[in-house]
N, C-alpha and C positions, 0 to 999 in steps of 0.2 A: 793425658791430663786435659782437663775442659774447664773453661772459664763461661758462663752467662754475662756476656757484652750486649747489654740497651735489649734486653731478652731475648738473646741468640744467642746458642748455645755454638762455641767455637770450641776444636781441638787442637791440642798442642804438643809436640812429641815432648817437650822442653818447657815447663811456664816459665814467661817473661821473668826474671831475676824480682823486681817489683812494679810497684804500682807506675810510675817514672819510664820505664822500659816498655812497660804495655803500652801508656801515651802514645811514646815514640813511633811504637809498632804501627798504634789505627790509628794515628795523625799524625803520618810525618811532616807537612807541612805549615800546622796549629803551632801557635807557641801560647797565642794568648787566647785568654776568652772563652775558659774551658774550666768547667765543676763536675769534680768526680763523688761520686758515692761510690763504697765498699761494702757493698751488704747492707743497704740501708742507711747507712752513715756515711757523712761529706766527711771528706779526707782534703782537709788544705794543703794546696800547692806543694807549702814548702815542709809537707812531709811525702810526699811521693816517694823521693829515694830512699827513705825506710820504712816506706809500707810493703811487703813481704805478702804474696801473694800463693792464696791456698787452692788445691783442686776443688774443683763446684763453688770458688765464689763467686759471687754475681756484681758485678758492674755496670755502674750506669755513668754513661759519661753524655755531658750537656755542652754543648758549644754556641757561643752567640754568635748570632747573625745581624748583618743591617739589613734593611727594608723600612717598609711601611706601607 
């Protein structure tokens, strides 16, 4: 199974359960400070654990940084 994560294409023997679980997976450490798209579409927060994740979706996920 393969997911396009920020246009890298990853395999999965297992996709993540959902969208919530993939987080987990590539930021374990994030909690805050993070907009995901699903295909082109932001997916808010507080639906992650039932966004339901398909083989060949594509994902972009965005995390804030400080600086300046």
């Amino acid at each position: 199974m393969e997911l396009t994560i920020n246009h890298t294409t990853k395999n999965f023997e297992v996709l993540p359960e959902n969208l919530e679980a993939l987080i987990a997976i590539e930021l374990p450490e994030k909690k805050k400070g993070i907009a995901v798209a699903l295909n082109n579409r932001i997916v808010p927060q507080s639906f992650w654990a039932e966004t339901i994740l398909n083989n060949r979706d594509s994902i972009l996920i965005i995390t804030a940084t400080q600086g300046g």
